[in-house]
LODREN-727205 format. One record per residue (C-alpha): residue number from 1; residue in one letter; chain; x, y, z. Coordinates in pm, 1 decimal, decimal comma. Example, Ala and Ser with C-alpha at 12.3 -4.5 7.8 and 13.67 -1.06 7.14 Angstrom:
+-----+------+-----+----------+----------+----------+
| seq | type | mol |       c1 |       c2 |       c3 |
+-----+------+-----+----------+----------+----------+
|   1 |    a |   A |   1230,0 |   -450,0 |    780,0 |
|   2 |    s |   A |   1367,0 |   -106,0 |    714,0 |
+-----+------+-----+----------+----------+----------+
END
This chain:
+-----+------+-----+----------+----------+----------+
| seq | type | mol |       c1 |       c2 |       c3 |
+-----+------+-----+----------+----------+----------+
|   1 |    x |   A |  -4091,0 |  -4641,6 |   -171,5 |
|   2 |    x |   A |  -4431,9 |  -4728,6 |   -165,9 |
|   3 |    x |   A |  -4619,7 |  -5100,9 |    -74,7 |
|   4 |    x |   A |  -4880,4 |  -5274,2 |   -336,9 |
|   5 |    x |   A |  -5246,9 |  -5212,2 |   -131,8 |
|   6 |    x |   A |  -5339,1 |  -5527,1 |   -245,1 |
|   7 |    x |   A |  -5042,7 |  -5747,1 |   -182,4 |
|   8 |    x |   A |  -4990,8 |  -5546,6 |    166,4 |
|   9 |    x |   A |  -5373,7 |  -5605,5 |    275,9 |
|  10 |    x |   A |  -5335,7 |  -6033,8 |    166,2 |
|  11 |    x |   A |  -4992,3 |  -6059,5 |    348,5 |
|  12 |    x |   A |  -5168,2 |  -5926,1 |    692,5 |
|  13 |    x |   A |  -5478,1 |  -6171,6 |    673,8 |
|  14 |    x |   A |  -5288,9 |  -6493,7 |    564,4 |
|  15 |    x |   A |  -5195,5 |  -6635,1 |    895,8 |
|  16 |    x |   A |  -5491,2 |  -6491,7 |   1028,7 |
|  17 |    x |   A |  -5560,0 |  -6675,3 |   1341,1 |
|  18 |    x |   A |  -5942,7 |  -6816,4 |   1478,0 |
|  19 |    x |   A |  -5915,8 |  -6494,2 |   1741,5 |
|  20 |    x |   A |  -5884,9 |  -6220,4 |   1477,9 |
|  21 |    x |   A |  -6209,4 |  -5992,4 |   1396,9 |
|  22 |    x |   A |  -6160,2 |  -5755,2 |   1084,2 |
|  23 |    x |   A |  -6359,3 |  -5420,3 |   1000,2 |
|  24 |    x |   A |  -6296,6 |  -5257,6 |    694,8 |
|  25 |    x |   A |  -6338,9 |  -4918,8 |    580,5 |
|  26 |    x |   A |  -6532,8 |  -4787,1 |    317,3 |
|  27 |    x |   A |  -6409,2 |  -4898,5 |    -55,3 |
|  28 |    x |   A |  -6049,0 |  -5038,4 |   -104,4 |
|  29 |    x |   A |  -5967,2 |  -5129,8 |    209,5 |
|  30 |    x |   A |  -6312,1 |  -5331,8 |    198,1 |
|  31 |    x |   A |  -6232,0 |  -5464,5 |   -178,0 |
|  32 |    x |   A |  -5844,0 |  -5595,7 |    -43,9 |
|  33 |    x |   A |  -5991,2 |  -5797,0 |    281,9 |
|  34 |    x |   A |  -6251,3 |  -5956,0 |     54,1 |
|  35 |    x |   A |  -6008,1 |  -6049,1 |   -222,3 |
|  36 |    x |   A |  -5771,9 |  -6204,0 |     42,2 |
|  37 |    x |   A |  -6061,2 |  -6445,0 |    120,0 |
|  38 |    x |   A |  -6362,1 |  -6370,2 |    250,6 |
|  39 |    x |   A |  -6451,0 |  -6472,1 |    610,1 |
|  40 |    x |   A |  -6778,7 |  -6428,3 |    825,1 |
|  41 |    x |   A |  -6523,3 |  -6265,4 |   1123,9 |
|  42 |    x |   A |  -6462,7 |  -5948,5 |    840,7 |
|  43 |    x |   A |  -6708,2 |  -5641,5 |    921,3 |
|  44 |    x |   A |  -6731,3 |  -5437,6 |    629,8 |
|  45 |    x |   A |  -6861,2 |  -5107,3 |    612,6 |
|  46 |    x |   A |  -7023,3 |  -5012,4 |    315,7 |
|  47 |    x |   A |  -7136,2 |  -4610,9 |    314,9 |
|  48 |    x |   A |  -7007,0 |  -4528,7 |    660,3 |
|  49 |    x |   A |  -6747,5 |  -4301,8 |    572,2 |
|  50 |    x |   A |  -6518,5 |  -4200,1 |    848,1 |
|  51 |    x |   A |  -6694,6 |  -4511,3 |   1119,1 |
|  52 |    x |   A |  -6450,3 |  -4783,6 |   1076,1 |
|  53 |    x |   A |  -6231,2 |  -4718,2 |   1352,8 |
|  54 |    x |   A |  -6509,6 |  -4655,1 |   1595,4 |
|  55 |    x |   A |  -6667,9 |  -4964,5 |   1502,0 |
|  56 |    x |   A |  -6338,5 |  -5146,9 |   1524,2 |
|  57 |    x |   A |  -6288,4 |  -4983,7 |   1937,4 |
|  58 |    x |   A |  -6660,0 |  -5137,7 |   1958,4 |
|  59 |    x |   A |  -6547,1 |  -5463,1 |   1896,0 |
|  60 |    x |   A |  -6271,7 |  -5450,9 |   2099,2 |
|  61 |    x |   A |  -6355,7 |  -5348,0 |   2396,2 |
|  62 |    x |   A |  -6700,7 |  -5592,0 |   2380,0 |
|  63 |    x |   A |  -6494,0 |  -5883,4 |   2292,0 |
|  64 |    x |   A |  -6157,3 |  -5814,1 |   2467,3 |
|  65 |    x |   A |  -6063,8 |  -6161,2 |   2464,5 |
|  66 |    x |   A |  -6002,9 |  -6142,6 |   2092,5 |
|  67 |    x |   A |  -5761,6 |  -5953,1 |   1857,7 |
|  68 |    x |   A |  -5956,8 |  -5645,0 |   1614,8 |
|  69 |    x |   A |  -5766,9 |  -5571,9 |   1331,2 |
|  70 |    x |   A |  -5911,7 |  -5218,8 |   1184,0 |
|  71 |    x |   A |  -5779,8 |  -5216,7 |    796,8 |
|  72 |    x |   A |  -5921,9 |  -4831,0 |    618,9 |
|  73 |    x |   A |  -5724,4 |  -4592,1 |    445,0 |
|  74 |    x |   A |  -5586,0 |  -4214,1 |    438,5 |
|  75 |    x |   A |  -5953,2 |  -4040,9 |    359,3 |
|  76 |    x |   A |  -6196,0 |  -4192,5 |    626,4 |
|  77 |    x |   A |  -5933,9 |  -4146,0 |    875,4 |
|  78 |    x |   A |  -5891,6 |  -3803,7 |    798,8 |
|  79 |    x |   A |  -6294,6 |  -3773,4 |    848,3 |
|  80 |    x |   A |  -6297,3 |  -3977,8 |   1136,2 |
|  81 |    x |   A |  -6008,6 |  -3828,9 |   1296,2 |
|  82 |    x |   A |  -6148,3 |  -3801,8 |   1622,9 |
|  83 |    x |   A |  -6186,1 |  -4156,9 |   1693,6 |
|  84 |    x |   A |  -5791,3 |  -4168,8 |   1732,1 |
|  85 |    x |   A |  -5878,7 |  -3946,1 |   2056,4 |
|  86 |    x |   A |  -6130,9 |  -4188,1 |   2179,4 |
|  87 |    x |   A |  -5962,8 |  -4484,7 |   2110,8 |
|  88 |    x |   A |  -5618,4 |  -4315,7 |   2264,9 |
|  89 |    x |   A |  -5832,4 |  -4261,8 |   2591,9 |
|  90 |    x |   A |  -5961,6 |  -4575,4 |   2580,9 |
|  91 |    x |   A |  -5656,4 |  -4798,0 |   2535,9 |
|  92 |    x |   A |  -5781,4 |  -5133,3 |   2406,7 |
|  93 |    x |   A |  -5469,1 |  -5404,2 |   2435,2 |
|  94 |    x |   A |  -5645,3 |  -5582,0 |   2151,6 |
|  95 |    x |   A |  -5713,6 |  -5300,5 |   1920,3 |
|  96 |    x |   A |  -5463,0 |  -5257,2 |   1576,0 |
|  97 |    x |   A |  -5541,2 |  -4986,0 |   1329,5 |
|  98 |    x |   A |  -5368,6 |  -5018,3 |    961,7 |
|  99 |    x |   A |  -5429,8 |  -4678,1 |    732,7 |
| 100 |    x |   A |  -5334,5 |  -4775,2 |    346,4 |
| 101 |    x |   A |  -5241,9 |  -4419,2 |    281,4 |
| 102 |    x |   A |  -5207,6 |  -4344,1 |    -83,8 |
| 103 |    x |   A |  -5264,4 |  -3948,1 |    -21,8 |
| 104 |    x |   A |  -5568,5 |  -3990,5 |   -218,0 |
| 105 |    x |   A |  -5933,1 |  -3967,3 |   -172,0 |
| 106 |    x |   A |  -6001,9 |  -4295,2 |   -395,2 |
| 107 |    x |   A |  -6377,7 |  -4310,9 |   -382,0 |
| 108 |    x |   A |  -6410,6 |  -4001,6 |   -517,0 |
| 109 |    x |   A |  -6168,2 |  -3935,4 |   -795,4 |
| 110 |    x |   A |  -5835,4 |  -4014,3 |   -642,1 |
| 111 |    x |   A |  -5823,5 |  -3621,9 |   -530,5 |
| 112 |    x |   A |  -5540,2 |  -3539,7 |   -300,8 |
| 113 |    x |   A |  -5570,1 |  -3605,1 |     78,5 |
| 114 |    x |   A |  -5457,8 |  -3421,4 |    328,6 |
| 115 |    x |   A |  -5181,6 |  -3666,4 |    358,9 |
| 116 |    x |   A |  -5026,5 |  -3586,4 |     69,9 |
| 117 |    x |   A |  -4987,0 |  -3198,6 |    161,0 |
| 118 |    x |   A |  -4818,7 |  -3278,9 |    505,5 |
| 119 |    x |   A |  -5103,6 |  -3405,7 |    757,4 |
| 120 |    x |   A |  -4924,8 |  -3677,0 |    940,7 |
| 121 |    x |   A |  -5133,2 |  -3962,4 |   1101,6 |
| 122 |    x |   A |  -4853,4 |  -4096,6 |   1292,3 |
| 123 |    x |   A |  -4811,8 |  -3798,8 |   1451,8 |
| 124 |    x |   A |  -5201,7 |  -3757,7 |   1498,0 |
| 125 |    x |   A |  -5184,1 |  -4105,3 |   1687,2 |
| 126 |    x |   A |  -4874,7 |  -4066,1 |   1890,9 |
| 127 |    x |   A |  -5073,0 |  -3708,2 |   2041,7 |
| 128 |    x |   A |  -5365,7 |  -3913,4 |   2120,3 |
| 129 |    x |   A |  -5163,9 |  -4134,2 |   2315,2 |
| 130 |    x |   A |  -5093,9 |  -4482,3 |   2155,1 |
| 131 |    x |   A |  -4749,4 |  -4558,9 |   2191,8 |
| 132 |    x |   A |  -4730,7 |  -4837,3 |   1936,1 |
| 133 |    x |   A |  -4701,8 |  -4627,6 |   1598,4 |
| 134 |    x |   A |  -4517,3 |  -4792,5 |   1288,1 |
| 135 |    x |   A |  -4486,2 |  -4572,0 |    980,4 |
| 136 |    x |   A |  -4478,2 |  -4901,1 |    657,3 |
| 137 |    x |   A |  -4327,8 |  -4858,3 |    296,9 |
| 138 |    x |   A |  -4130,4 |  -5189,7 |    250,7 |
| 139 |    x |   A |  -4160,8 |  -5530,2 |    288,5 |
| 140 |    x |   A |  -3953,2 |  -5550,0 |    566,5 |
| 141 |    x |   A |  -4163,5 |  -5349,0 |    775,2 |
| 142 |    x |   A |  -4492,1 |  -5524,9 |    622,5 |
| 143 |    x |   A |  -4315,1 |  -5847,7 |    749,4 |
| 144 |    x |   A |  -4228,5 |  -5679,2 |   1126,1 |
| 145 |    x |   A |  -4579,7 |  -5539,5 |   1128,7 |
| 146 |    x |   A |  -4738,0 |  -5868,2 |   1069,6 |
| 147 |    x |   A |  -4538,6 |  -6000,7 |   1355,3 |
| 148 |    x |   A |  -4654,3 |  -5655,7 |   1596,1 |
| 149 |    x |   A |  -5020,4 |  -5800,7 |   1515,9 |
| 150 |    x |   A |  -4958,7 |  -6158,2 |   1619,3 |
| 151 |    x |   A |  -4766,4 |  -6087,3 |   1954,6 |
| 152 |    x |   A |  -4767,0 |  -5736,0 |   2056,3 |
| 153 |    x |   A |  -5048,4 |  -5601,7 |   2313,3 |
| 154 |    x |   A |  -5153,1 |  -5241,8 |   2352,7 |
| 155 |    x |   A |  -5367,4 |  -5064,5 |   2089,7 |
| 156 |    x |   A |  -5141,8 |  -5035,1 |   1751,6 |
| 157 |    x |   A |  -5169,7 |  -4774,9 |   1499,1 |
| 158 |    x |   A |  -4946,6 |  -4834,4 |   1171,0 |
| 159 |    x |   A |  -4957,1 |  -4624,8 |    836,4 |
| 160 |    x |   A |  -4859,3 |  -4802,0 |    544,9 |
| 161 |    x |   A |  -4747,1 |  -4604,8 |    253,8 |
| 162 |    x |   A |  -4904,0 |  -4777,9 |    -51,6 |
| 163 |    x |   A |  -4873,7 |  -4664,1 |   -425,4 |
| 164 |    x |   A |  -5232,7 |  -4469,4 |   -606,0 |
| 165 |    x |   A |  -5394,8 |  -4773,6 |   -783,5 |
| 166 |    x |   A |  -5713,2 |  -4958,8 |   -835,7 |
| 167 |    x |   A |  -5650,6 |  -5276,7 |   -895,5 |
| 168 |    x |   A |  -6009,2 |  -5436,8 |   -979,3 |
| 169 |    x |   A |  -6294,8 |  -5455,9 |   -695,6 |
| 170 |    x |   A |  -6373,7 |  -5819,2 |   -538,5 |
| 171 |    x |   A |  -6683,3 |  -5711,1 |   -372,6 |
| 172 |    x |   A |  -6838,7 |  -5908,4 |    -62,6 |
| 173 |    x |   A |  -7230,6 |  -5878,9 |      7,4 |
| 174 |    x |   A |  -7319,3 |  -5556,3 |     77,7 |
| 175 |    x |   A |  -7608,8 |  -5660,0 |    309,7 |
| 176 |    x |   A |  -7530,6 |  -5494,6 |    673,7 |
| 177 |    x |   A |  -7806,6 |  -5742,2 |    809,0 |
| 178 |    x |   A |  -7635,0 |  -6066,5 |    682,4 |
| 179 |    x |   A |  -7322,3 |  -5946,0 |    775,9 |
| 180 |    x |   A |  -7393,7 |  -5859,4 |   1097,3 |
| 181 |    x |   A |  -7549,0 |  -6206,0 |   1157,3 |
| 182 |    x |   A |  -7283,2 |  -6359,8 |   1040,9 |
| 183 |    x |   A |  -6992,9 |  -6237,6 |   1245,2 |
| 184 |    x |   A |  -7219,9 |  -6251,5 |   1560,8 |
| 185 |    x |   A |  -7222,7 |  -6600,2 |   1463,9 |
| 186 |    x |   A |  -6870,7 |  -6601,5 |   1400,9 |
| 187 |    x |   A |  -6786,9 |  -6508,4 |   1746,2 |
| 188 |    x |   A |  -7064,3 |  -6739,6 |   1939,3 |
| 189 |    x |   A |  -7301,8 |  -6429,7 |   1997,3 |
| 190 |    x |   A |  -7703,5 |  -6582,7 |   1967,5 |
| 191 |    x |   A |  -7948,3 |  -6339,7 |   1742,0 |
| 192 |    x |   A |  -8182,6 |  -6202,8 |   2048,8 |
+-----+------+-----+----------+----------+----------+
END
């Protein structure tokens, strides 16, 4: 079975809380957070393939009295995979990680990923030491996973198994200045 990207990514932000910071890969993951509702606490990354998790451990560990929710998919994972090392070692309580894994590369033709011949993230996390690994593909574990963000502490890591589409792109500013200023804003941090 396999989740609706879109439906998944608007049923994690809608309680969203005044505590909860967002970064957002590169592309879908990006287009879904901004077609929930755009928000000046929601980082997005526009051309930094495989820095959204890093980022996101950024953020947490400078603001560790709030939640980070990182929200990227199967591809910049796989290219960033060694940030699951560093942010194993590092252990933020406030850090969750969702991967909408479609086993595709969807930026760039919807090629196969190296999730879809057998690479297993969940595994990948567990070996870098985050005990709080949730493998997604129904409601029901959408549902429990929204309830791991809300109350559970220690970094998460969950892989949600959602279906190959491309529904159409909602696309926020693109501006890395503005958005910057705005979420420092966001979170009560003055422009030097």
């Amino acid at each position: 079975m396999t989740l609706e990207r879109r439906k998944t990514v608007a049923t994690l932000l809608a309680d969203r809380d005044d505590g909860l910071l967002v970064v957002t890969g590169l592309g879908s993951a990006t287009y879904d957070a901004a077609a929930a509702g755009d928000d000046p606490r929601n980082f997005y990354l526009w051309g930094a393939m495989g820095g959204c998790l890093m980022v996101a451990l950024g953020l947490a560990l400078a603001q560790p009295g709030r939640r980070v929710l990182a929200i990227t998919g199967d591809g910049e994972t796989l290219m960033g995979l060694g940030s699951l090392a560093t942010i194993g070692v590092q252990s933020p309580a406030n850090l969750s990680i969702v991967v909408l894994d479609n086993g595709r590369y969807g930026e760039t033709g919807m090629q196969e990923s190296h999730t879809a011949l057998g690479v297993d993230l969940c595994a990948a996390a567990r070996s870098c030491g985050m005990a709080r690994v949730f493998e997604i593909h129904d409601e029901a574990g959408v549902a429990r996973l929204v309830r791991e963000l809300q109350t559970g502490t220690g970094t998460l890591f969950a892989r949600a198994i959602i279906a190959a589409d491309d529904p159409p792109r909602v696309l926020p500013s693109r501006d890395g200045v503005y958005l910057k200023t705005r979420l420092r804003h966001a979170i009560g941090c003055d422009e030097p």
